[in-house]
C-alpha positions in Angstrom: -101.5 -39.0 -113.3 -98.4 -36.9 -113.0 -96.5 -35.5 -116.0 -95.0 -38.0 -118.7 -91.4 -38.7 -118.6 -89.0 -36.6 -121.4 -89.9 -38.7 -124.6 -93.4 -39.9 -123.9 -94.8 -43.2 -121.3 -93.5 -46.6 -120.8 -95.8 -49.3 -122.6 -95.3 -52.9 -120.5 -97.0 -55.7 -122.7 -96.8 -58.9 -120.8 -98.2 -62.3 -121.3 -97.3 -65.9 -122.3 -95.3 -67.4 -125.0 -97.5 -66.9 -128.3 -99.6 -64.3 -127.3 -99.1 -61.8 -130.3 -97.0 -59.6 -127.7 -94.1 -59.2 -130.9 -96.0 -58.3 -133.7 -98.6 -56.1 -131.4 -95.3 -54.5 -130.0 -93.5 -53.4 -133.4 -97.3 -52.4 -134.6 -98.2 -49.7 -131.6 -95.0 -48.7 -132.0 -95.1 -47.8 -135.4 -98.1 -46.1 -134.7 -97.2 -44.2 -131.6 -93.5 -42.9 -133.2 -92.4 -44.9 -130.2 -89.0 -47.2 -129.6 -89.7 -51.5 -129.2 -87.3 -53.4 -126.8 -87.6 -56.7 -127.2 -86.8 -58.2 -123.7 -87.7 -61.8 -125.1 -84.9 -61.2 -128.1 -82.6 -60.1 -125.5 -82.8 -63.3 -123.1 -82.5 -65.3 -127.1 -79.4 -63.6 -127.5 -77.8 -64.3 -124.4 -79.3 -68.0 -124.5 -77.6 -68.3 -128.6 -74.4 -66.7 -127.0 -74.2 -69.3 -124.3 -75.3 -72.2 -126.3 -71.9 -71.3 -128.7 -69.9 -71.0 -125.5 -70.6 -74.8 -124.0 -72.4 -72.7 -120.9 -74.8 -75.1 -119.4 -77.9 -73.1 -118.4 -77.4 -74.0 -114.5 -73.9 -72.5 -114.7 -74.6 -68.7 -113.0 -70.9 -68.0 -112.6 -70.4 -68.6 -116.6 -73.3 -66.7 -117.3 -72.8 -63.6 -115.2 -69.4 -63.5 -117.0 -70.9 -64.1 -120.8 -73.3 -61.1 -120.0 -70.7 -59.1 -119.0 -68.9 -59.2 -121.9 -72.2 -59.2 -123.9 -73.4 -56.1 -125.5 -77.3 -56.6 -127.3 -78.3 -53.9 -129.5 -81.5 -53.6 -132.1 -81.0 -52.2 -135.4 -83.9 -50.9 -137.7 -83.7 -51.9 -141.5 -86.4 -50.6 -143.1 -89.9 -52.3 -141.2 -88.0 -55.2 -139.7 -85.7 -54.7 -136.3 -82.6 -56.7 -136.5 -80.6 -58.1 -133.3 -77.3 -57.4 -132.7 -75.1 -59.4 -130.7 -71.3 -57.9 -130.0 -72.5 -56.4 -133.5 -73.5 -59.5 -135.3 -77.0 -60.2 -136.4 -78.6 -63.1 -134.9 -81.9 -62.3 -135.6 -82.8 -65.8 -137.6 -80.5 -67.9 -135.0 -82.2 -67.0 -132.4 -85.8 -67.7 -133.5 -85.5 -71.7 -133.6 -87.6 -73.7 -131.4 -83.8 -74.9 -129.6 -83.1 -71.6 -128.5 -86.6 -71.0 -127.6 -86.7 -74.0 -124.6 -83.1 -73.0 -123.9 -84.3 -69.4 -123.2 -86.9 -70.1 -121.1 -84.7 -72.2 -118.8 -81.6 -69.8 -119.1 -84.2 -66.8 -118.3 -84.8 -67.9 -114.8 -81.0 -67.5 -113.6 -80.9 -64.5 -111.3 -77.7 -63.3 -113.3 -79.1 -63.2 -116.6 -81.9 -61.7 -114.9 -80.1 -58.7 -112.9 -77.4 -57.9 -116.1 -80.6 -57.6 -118.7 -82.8 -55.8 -116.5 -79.9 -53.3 -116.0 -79.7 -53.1 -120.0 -83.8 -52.9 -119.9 -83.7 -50.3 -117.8 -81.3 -47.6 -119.4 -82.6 -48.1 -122.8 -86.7 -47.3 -121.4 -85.9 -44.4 -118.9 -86.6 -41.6 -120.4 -89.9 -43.3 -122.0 -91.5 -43.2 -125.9 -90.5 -47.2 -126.0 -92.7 -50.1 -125.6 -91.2 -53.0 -123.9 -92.8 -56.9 -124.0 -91.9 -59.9 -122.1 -92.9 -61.5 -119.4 -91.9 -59.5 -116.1 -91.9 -56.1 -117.7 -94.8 -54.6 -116.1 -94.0 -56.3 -112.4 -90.3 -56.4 -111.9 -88.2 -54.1 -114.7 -90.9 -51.4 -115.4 -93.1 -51.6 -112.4 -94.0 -48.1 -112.7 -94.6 -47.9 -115.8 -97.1 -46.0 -116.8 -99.7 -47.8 -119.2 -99.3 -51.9 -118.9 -101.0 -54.5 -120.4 -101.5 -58.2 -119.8 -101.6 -60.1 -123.3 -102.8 -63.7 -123.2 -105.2 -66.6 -125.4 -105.5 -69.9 -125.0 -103.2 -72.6 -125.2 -104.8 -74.1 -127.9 -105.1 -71.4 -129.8 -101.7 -69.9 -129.2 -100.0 -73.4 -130.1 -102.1 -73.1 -133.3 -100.6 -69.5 -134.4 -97.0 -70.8 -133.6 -97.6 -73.9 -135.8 -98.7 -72.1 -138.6 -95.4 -70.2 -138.0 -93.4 -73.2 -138.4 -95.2 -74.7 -140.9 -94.3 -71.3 -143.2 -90.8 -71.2 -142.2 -90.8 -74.6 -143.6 -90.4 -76.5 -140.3 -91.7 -79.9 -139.4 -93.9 -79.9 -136.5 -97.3 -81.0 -135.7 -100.2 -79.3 -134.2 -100.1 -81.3 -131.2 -96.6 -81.4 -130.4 -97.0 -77.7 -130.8 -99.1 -76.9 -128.6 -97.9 -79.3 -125.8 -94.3 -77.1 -126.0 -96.5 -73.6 -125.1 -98.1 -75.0 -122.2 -94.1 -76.9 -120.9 -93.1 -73.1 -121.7 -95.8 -71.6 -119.8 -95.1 -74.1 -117.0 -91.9 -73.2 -117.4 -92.4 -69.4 -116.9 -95.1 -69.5 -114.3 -93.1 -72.1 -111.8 -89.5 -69.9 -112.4 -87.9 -68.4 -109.2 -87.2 -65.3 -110.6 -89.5 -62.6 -111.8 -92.4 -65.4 -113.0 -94.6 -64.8 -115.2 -97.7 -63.1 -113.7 -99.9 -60.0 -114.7 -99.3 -57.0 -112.7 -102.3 -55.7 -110.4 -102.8 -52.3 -112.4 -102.3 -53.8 -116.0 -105.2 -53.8 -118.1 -106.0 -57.7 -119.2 -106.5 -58.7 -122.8 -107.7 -61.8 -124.7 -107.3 -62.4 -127.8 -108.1 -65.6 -128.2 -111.2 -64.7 -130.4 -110.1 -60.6 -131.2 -108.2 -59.9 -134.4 -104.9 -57.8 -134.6 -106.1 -54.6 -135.1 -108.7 -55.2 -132.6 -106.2 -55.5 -130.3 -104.0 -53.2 -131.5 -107.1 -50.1 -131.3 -107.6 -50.8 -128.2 -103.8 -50.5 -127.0 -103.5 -47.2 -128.9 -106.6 -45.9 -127.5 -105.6 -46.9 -123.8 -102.1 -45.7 -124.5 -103.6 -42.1 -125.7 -105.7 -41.7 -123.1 -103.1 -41.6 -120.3 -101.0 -39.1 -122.7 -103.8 -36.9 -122.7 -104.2 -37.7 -118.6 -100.4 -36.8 -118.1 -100.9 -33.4 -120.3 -103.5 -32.1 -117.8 -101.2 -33.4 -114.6 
């Protein structure tokens, strides 16, 4: 493997709603002394922002034009990473179930697509940040240098997410729950643009039955490793 870029590699974590890809994300970063982009907050934001405009998500022209004038931004405070849309922090708005279905449908619009992936791309070039979605690894970062595929089961990733609700307060049932991650998953697999798919040099991970750290050791230890690779180069 050739040198690493000026602040470090370019971690890809990509994988289905539900996966753990957020909270593994903000954890390796932490660890590494590296920078999270969160893709999947940045297609939230633009899905909120549209939602508040009366954009319908088949609408590319009025998209393209809310994205232009759309400037996304992440703010650290403390251990949580706030988002920032035209400087206002929609970090809570943007979490609801709602927005979540809306996102997945407004994510598959070649616009949205081609303005974010600029964005994407300008805040990861020079490496030391860890980006997670769902196309990272094949279509904004495809050479990145360490990628990983995060998924679980249905079952069991509907089961996190209700727990989720369930602290937040939220009425939902375990059922219902889990029938909306396998309509999002159809939703991202079955997209025209950029799908959802594992790249063909990303190393796979389940944790259906693996714990956090578990998961979390072994991404640090991959992520290390091709440092120490790109030293020698």
């Amino acid at each position: 493997m050739s040198a690493v870029r000026e602040n470090g590699v370019i971690v890809a974590i990509d994988g289905p709603s539900g996966a753990g890809k957020s909270s593994l994300t903000k954890l390796l970063a932490k660890r590494l002394g590296y920078i999270h982009i969160d893709t999947g907050a940045m297609f939230r934001a633009v899905a909120l922002s549209a939602q508040r405009a009366g954009i319908k998500s088949d609408d590319d022209a009025g998209l393209a034009e809310l994205c232009r004038g759309l400037e996304i931004a992440f703010a650290r405070d403390g251990e949580t990473c706030r988002v920032l849309a035209n400087g206002e922090d929609v970090s809570a708005e943007i979490r609801t179930e709602e927005i979540g279905l809306l996102t997945s449908t407004i994510s598959a619009r070649k616009p949205v697509r081609q303005a974010l992936l600029e964005m994407q791309r300008k805040m990861g070039a020079k490496g030391g940040v860890i980006l997670e979605g769902r196309d990272i690894g094949t279509v904004v970062f495809p050479d990145a240098e360490v990628k990983f595929f995060l998924s679980a089961s249905a079952e069991e990733r509907g089961r996190r997410r209700y727990l989720e609700l369930a602290a937040r307060g939220e009425s939902a049932t375990l059922e219902e729950t889990i029938a909306k991650v396998i309509q999002r998953d159809r939703q991202d697999e079955g997209r025209e643009h950029a799908p959802l798919k594992q790249a063909e040099d990303a190393v796979p991970i389940d944790s259906t039955s693996l714990t956090i750290e578990q998961v979390l050791e072994l991404m640090e230890r991959t992520v290390k490793e091709r440092l120490a690779q790109g030293e020698k180069g």
